[in-house]
BAVO-175899 format. One line per 2 residues: for each residue y, x, z of C-alpha. Coordinates in nm, 4 decimals. Last residue first. Layout:
BEGIN
Y/X/Z | ... $
//
This chain:
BEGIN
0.8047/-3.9369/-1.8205 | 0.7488/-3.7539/-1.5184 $
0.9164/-3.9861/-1.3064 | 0.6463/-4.0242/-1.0586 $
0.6909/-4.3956/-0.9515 | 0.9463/-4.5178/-1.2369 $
0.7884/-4.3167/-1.5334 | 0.4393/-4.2186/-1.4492 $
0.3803/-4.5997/-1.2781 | 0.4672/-4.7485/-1.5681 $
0.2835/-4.4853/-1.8712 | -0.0101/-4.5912/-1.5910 $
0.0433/-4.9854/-1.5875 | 0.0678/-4.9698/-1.9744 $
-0.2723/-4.7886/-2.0051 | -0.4853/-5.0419/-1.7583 $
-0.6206/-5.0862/-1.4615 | -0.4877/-4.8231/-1.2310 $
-0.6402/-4.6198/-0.9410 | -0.4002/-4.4265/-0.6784 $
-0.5212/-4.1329/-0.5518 | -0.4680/-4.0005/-0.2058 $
-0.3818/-3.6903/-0.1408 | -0.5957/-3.3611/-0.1208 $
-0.5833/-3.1573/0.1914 | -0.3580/-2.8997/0.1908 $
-0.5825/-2.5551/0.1693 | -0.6563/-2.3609/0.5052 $
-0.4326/-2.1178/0.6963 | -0.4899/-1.7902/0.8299 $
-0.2637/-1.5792/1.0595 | -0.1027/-1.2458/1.0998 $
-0.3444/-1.0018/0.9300 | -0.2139/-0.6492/0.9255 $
-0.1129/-0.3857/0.6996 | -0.1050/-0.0359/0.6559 $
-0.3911/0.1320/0.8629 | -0.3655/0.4542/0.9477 $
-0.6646/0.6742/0.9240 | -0.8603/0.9126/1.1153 $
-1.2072/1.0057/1.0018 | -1.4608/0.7011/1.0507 $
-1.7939/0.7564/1.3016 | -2.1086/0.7980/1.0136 $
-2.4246/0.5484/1.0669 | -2.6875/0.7044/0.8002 $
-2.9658/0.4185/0.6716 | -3.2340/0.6626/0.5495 $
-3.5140/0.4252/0.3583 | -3.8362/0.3525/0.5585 $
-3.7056/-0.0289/0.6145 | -3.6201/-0.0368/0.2496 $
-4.0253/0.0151/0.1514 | -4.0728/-0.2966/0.2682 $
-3.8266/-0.5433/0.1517 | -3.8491/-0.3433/-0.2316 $
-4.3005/-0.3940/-0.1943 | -4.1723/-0.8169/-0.1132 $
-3.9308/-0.8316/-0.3695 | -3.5523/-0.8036/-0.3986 $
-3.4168/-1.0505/-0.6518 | -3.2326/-0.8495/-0.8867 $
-2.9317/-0.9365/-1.0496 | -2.9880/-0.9072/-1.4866 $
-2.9249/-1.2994/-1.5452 | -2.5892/-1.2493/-1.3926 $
-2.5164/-1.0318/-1.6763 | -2.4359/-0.7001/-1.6256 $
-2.0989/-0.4596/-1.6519 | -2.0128/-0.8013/-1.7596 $
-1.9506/-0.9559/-1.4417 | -1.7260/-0.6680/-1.2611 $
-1.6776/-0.3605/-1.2116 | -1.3862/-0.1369/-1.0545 $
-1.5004/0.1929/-1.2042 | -1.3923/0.5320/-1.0591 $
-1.5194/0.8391/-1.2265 | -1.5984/1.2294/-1.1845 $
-1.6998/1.2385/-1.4689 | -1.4932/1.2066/-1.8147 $
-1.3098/0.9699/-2.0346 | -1.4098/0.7227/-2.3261 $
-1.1916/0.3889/-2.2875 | -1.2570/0.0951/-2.4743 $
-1.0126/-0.2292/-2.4497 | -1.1610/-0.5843/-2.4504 $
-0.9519/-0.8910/-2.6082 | -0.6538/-1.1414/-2.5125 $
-0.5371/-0.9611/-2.1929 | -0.7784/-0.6963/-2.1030 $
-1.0859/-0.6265/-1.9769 | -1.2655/-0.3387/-1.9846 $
-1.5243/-0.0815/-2.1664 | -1.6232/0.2127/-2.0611 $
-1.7865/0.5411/-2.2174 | -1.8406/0.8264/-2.0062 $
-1.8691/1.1671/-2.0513 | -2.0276/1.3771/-1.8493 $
-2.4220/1.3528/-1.9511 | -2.4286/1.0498/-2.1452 $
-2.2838/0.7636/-1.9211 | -2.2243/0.3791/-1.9887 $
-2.0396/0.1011/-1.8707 | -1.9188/-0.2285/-1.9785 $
-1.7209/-0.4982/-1.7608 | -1.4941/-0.2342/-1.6021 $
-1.1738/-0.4531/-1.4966 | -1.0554/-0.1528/-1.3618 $
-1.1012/0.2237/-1.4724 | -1.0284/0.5669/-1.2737 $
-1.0517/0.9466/-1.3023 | -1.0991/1.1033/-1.0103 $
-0.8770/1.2863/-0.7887 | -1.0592/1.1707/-0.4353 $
-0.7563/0.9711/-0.3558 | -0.6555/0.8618/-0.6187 $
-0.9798/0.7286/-0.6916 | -1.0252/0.5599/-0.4013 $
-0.7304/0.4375/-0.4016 | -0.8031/0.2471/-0.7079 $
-1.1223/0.1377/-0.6030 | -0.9753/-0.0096/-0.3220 $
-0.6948/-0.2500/-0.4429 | -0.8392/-0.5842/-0.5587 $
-0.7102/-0.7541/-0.2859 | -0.9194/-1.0768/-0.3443 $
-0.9513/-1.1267/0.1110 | -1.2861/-1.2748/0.0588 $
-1.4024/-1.2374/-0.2821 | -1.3967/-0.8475/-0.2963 $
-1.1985/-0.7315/-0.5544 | -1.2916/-0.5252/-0.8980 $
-1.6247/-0.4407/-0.7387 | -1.7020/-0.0808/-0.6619 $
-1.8672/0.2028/-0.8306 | -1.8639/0.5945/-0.7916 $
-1.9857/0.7830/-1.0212 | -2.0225/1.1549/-1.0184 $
-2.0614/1.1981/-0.6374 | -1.9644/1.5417/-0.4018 $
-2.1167/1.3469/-0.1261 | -1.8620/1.5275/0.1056 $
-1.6175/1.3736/-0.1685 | -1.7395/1.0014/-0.2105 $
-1.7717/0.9927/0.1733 | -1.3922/1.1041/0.2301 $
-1.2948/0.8473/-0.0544 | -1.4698/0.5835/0.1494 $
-1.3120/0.5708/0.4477 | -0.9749/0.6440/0.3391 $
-1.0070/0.3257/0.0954 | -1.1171/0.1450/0.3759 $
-0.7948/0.1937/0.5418 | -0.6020/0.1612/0.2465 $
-0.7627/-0.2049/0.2041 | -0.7350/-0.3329/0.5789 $
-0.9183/-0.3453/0.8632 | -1.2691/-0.2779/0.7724 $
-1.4181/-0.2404/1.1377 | -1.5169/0.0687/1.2025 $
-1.8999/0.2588/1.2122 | -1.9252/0.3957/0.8210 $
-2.2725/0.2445/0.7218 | -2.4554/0.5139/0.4468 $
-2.7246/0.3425/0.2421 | -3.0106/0.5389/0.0402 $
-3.2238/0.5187/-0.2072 | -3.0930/0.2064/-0.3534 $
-3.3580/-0.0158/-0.5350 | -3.2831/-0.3736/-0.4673 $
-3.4566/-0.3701/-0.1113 | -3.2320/-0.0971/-0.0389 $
-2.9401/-0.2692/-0.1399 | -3.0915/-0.6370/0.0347 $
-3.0776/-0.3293/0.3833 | -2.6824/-0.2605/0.3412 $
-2.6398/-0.6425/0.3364 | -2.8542/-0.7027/0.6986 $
-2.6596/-0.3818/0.7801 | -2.3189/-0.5608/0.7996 $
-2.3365/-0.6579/1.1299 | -2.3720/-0.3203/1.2874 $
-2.0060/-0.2710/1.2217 | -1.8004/-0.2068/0.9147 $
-1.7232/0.0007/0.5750 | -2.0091/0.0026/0.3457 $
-2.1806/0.2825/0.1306 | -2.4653/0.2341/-0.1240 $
-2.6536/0.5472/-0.2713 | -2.8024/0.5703/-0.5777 $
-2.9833/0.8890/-0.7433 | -2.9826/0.9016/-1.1905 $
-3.2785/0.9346/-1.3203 | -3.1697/0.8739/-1.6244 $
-3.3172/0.5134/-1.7311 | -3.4282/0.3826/-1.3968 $
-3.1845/0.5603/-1.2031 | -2.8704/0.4223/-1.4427 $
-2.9828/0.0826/-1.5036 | -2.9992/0.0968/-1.0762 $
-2.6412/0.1505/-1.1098 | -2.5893/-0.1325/-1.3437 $
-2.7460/-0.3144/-1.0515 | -2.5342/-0.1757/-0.7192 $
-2.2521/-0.2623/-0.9713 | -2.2898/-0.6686/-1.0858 $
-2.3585/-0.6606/-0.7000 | -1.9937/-0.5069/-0.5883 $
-1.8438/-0.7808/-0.8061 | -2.1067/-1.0371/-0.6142 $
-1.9726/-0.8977/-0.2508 | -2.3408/-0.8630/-0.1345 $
-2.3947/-1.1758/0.1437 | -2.3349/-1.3005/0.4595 $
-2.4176/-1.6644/0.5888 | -2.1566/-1.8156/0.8419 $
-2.2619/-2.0452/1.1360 | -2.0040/-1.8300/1.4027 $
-1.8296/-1.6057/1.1691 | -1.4914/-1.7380/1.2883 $
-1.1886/-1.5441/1.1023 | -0.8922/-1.4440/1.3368 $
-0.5886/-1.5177/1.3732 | -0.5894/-1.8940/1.3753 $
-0.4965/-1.9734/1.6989 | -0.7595/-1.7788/1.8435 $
-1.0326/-1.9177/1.5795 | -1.0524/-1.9800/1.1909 $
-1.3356/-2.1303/1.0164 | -1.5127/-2.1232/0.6780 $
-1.7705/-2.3598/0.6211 | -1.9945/-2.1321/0.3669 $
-2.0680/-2.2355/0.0192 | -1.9113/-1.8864/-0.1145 $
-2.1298/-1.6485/0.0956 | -1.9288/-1.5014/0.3116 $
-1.8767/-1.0613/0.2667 | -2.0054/-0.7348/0.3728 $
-1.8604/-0.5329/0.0802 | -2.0685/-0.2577/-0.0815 $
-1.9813/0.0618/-0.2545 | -2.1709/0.1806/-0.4642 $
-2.1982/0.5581/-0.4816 | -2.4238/0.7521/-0.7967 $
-2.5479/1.0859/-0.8505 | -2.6145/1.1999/-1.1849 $
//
């Protein structure tokens, strides 16, 4: 079986986030850059899938030089090989594009991506992906497994879990659940080295329009003051001649 993750280049959730040019554009000045974690539960179910059936697992991100640093921790985890396509990820069809034309000139079985990356939450590749490429497709994958073409997948759903048995070529969104966080892999010292022998392949990006564009950021409201009270009877007060909740 031959597996693609693909891999988002994305802050690392206790980072300062900025914006600059009159808030256009995100500031990466100070920022730490990590695995997308949805993308992570994936790259390590994946490696489930090598260690038990020999399966081969390659990682794919859309973006500059930058995101190698993140390409290289997949290699370290166990990936056997990491393809970098050279554009700027500009928007989620765009990527999509990207990444569907890799999935088919790798002619892959499997390919798995995170439910949404948490920077942008769009939530929209895989599912391009696999419209694009004609595979089949599940979401919200928080269980997965494979005997020869058929697969077996569990996801989320509101008020339970539904479970889906369909075929290869497949799609899966993951997500926590597909493994524990207790199963991520820290990569070791042999995983550091033996990455920086691994093929990392640069490929230029086919044409593609992209659909959408960023406009501006904005940051949270700051929170409001609080007012403290003393006593029951001055709060049911306050909530029904300040607030008028009540």
């Amino acid at each position: 079986m031959k597996i693609l993750v693909c891999i988002s280049h994305v802050p690392d959730t206790t980072s300062k986030i900025n914006f600059t040019e009159g808030d256009s554009k995100f500031d990466t000045n100070g920022v730490q850059f990590v695995i997308n974690p949805n993308d992570e539960f994936g790259l390590t179910r994946a490696m489930w899938f090598k260690e038990k059936q020999g399966a081969t697992v390659h990682v794919v991100n859309v973006g500059g030089p930058e995101t190698e640093p993140t390409l290289r921790k997949a290699l370290a985890i166990g990936a056997d090989e990491a393809i970098r396509v050279n554009t700027p990820a500009t928007d989620g069809f765009y990527v999509a594009k990207q990444l569907a034309n890799i999935a088919k000139e790798g002619g892959y079985d499997l390919v798995i991506g995170g439910r949404e990356s948490i920077d942008y939450n769009g939530g929209m590749v895989p599912g391009m992906i696999a419209k694009l490429t004609g595979a089949n497709f599940v979401n919200m994958c928080n269980s997965l497994e494979v005997e020869g073409t058929n697969a077996t997948v569990a996801r989320e759903i509101d008020g339970g879990k539904e479970i889906i048995n369909t075929t290869l070529p497949l799609v899966v969104g993951g997500q926590k659940g597909i493994v524990e966080e207790a199963d991520l892999r820290i990569p070791n010292m042999r995983g550091i080295m033996q990455a920086r022998s691994k093929p990392l392949n640069v490929k230029e990006p086919i044409e593609a329009n992209t659909e959408t564009k960023i406009t501006g950021f904005s940051k949270p409201d700051s929170k409001g003051s609080v007012k403290l009270v003393g006593n029951v009877d001055e709060l049911i007060d306050l909530l029904h001649n300040e607030a008028k909740v009540i």
